[in-house]
C-alpha positions in Angstrom: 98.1 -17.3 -66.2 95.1 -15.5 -67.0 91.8 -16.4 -64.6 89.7 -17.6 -66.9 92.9 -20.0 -68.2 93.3 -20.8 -64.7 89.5 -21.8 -64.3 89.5 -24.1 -66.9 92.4 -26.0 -66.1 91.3 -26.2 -62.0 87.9 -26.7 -62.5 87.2 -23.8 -59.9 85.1 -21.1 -61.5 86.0 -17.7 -62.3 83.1 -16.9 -59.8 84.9 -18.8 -56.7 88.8 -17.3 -57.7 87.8 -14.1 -57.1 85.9 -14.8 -53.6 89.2 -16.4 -52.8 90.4 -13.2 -53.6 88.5 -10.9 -51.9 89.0 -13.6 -48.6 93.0 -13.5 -49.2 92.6 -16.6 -49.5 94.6 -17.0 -52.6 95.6 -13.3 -54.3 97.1 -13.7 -57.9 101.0 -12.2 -57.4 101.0 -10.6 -60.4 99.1 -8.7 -63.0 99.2 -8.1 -66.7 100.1 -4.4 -68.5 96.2 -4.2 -68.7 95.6 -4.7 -64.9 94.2 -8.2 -65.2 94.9 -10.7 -62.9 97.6 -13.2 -63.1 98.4 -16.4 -61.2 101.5 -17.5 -61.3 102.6 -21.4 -60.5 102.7 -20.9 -56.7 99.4 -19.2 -56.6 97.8 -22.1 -58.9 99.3 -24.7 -56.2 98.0 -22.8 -53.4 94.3 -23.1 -55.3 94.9 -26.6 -55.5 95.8 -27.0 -51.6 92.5 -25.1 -51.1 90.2 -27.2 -53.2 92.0 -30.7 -51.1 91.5 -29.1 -47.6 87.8 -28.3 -48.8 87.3 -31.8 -50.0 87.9 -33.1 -46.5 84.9 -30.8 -45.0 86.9 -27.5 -43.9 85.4 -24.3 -43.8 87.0 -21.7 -46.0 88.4 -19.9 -42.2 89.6 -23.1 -41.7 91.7 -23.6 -45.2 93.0 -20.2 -44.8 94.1 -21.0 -40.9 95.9 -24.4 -42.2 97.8 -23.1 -44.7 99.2 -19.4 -43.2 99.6 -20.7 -39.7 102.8 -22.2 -39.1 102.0 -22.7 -35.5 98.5 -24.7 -36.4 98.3 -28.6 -35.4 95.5 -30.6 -37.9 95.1 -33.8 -35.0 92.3 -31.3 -33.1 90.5 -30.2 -36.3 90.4 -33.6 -37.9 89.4 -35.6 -34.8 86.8 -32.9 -34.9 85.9 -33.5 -38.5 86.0 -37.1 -37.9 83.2 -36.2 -35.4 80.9 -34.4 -37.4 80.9 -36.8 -40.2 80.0 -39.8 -38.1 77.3 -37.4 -36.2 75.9 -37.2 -40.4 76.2 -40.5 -41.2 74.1 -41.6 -38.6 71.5 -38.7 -39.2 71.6 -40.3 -42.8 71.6 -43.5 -41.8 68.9 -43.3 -39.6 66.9 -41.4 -42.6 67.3 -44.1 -44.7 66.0 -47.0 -42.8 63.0 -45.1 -42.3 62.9 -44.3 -45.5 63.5 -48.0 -46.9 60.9 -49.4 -43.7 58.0 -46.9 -44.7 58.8 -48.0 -48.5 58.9 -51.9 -47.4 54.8 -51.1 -46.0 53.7 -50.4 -49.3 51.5 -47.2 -48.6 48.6 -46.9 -51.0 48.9 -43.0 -50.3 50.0 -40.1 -48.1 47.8 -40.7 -45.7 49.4 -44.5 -45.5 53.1 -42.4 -45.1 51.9 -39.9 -42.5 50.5 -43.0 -40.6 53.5 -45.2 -40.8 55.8 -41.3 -39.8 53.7 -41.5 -36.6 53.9 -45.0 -35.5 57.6 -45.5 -36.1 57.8 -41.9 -34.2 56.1 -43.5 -31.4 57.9 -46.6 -31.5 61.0 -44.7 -30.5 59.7 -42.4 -28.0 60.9 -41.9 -24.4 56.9 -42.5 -23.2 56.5 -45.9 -22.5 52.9 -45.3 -22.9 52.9 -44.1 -26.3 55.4 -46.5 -27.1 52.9 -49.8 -25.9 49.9 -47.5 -27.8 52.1 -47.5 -31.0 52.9 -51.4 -30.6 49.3 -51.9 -30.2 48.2 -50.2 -32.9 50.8 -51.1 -35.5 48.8 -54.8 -36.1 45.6 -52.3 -36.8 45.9 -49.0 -38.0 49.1 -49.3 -40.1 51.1 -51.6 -41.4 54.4 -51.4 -39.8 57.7 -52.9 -41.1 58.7 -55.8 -39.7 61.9 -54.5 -39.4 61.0 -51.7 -37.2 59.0 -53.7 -34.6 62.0 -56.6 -34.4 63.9 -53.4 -33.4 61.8 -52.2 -30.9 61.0 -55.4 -28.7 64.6 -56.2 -29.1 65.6 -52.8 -27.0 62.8 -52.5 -25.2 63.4 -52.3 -21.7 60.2 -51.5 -19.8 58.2 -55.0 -19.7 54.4 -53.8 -19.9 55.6 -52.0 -23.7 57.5 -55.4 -24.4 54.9 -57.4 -24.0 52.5 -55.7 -26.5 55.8 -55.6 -28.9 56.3 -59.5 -28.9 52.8 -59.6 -29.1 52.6 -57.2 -32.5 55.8 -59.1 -33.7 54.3 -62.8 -33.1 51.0 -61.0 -35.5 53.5 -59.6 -38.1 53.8 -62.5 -40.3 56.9 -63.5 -42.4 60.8 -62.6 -41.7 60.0 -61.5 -37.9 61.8 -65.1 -36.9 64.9 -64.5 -39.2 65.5 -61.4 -38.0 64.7 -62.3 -34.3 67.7 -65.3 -34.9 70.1 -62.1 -35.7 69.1 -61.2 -32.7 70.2 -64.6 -30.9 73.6 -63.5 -32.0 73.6 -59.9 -30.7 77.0 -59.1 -28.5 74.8 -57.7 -26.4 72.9 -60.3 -23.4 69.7 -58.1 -22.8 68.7 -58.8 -26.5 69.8 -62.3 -26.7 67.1 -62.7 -23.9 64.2 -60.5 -25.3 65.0 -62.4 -28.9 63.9 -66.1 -27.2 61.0 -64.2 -25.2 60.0 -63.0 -28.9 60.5 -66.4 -30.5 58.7 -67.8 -27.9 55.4 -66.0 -29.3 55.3 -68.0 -32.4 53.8 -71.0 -32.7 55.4 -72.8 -35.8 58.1 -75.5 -36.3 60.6 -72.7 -37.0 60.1 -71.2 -33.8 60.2 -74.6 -31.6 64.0 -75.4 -33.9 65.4 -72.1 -32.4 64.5 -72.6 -29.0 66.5 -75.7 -29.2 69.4 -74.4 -30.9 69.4 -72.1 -28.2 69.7 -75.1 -25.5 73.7 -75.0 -26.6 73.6 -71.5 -26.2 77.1 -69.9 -24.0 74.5 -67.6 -22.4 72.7 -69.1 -19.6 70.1 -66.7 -19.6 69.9 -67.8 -23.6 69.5 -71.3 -22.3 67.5 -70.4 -19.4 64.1 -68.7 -21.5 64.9 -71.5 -24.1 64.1 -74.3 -21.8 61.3 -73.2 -20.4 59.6 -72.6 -23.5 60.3 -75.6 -24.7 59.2 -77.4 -21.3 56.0 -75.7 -21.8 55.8 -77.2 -25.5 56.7 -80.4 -24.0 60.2 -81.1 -25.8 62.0 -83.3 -23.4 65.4 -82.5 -24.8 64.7 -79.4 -22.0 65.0 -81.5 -19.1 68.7 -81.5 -18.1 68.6 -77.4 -18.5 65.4 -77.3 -16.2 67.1 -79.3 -13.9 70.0 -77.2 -13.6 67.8 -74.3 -13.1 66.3 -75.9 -10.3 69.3 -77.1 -8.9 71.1 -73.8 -9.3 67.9 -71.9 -7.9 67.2 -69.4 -10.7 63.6 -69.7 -12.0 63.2 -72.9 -9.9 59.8 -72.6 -9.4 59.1 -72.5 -13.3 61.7 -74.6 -14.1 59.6 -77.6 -11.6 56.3 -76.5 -13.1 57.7 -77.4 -16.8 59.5 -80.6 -15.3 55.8 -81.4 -14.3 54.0 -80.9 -17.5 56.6 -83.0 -19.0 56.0 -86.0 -16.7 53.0 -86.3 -17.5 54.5 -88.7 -20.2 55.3 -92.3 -18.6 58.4 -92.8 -19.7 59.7 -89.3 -19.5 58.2 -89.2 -15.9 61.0 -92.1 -15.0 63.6 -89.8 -16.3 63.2 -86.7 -15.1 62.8 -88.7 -11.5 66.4 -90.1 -12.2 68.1 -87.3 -13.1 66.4 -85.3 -10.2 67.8 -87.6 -7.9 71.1 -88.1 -8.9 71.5 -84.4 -8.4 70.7 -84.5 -4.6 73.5 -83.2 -3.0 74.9 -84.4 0.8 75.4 -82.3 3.7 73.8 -79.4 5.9 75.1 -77.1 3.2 72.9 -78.4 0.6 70.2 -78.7 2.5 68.6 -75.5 0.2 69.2 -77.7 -2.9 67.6 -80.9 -1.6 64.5 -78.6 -0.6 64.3 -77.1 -4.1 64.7 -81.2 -5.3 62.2 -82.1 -3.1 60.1 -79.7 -4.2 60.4 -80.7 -7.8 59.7 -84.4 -6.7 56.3 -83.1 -5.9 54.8 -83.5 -9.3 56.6 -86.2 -11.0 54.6 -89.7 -10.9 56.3 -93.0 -10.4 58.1 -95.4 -8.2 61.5 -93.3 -8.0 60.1 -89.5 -7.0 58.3 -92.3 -4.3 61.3 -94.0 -3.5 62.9 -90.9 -3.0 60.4 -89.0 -1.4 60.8 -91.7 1.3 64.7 -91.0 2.3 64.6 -87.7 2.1 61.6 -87.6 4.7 64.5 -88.8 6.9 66.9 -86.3 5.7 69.0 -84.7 8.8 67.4 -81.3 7.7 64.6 -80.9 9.5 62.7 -78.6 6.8 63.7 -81.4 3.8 61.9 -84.2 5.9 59.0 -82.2 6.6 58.5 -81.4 3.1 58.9 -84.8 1.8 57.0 -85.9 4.5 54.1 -84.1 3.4 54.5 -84.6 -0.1 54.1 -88.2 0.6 51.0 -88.3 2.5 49.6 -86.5 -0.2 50.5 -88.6 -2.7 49.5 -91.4 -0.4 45.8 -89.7 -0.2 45.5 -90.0 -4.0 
């Protein structure tokens, strides 16, 4: 067969058969009485087993290796392959989100682009300063995409930058809480916990029905930042979590703070004085919890912190009595 003939029937060009050629790539075994080149149905085949290795992203050294060296394994060179396809899918990837983000601000012109270019460039740079400039600016100078900012404050590890990013997020307007609860469900703890910091910014219903979902949450952390935000908001279903927490010693101090604002209700006050005391633990080895309880007790109004107040400024630790002790008379002086 001819090379034209075999062009047309390969769909490789004239052009490319004879830079196979000239490679060795594939040589046509025989020619005609006029010299022309002539494939025959073994050299057509090998063309074929060309064009499939190409398709799969081998170089033309590489085709020409595979097919005449019988000693040549493909595992290395497609794990290789593999490799440098997922390498440009994320270069792509990556291209198009910031494609799609700049696109979602709605630049008015190429001034607006080259703006947005330099913001979401700063947003991802290793200068924590120039990352809290760019979080600072983005409510300002340029509009940037929600998307972008959610994605920032939710990897954000330095806590001067993250606190200007939940700030520009809680400014940003509509769809920063969706995509904040997408980021309640992230495998990853670190950005469960900076997604109920974030959702603590906002203000709204929406906001406030998140943080409570989040009281359920498996992750105590989760749970943790959830209670206290909702202490501070005064939502009493918050109460056994804040009591754990000063129970169990982590953000006690916080945790008896919000248990305080919250008795300032009457009825909730009774409560929370209930459930404080029915956590008091006995024995010299929970003499730490019964100071942390005590401590709690401080604040909360009524008859049963009083009541309690009372025994425990006879408890056999001599640090627990002195505290309640104190506690009393001050309550006493009021």
């Amino acid at each position: 067969m001819l090379i034209g003939d075999v062009a047309r029937r390969s769909g490789v060009s004239a052009r490319m058969l004879r830079h196979y050629d000239s490679l060795g790539l594939v040589r046509p075994t025989g020619r005609t009485v006029s010299g022309y080149r002539e494939y025959s149905n073994e050299d057509i085949r090998r063309i074929f087993h060309v064009e499939s290795l190409r398709s799969l992203g081998l170089s033309l050294r590489e085709v020409a290796r595979a097919l005449d060296d019988p000693g040549f394994r493909p595992s290395e060179l497609v794990d290789d392959l593999i490799r440098q396809t997922q390498e440009r899918i994320a270069v792509e990837t990556a291209l198009l989100t910031r494609l799609r983000r700049i696109d979602a601000a709605e630049p008015a012109d190429w001034e607006d682009v080259l703006q947005i270019v330099a913001l979401l460039h700063a947003l991802g740079s290793e200068s924590a300063g120039k990352r809290q400039r760019a979080a600072l600016s983005s409510v300002e100078e340029a509009p940037v995409p929600v998307e972008a900012l959610v994605e920032a404050v939710l990897s954000e590890t330095d806590p001067n930058v993250a606190g200007a990013l939940r700030w520009a997020v809680a400014q940003s307007g509509d769809g920063a809480l969706e995509l904040l609860a997408q980021g309640l469900a992230s495998p990853v703890a670190e950005v469960r916990e900076r997604a109920v910091q974030s959702i603590d910014e906002f203000p709204d219903e929406q906001a406030i029905a998140l943080l409570h979902g989040s009281l359920a949450s498996s992750d105590t952390a989760v749970r943790r930042r959830a209670a206290l935000a909702l202490g501070a908001r005064g939502v009493a279903d918050a109460v056994p979590a804040l009591i754990d927490m000063v129970v169990e010693g982590t953000n006690d101090v916080d945790a008896a703070d919000a248990l305080s604002a919250l008795a300032g209700r009457p009825a909730l006050a009774e409560q929370i004085a209930t459930a404080l005391v029915s956590r008091l633990p006995h024995g010299p080895l929970a003499s730490a919890t019964r100071r942390r309880l005590t401590q709690a007790l401080a604040d909360i109004p009524g008859t049963t912190a009083s009541r309690a107040l009372t025994d425990l400024s006879h408890d056999e630790d001599p640090a627990v009595a002195l505290t309640a002790a104190y506690i009393l008379t001050l309550r006493n002086a009021r």
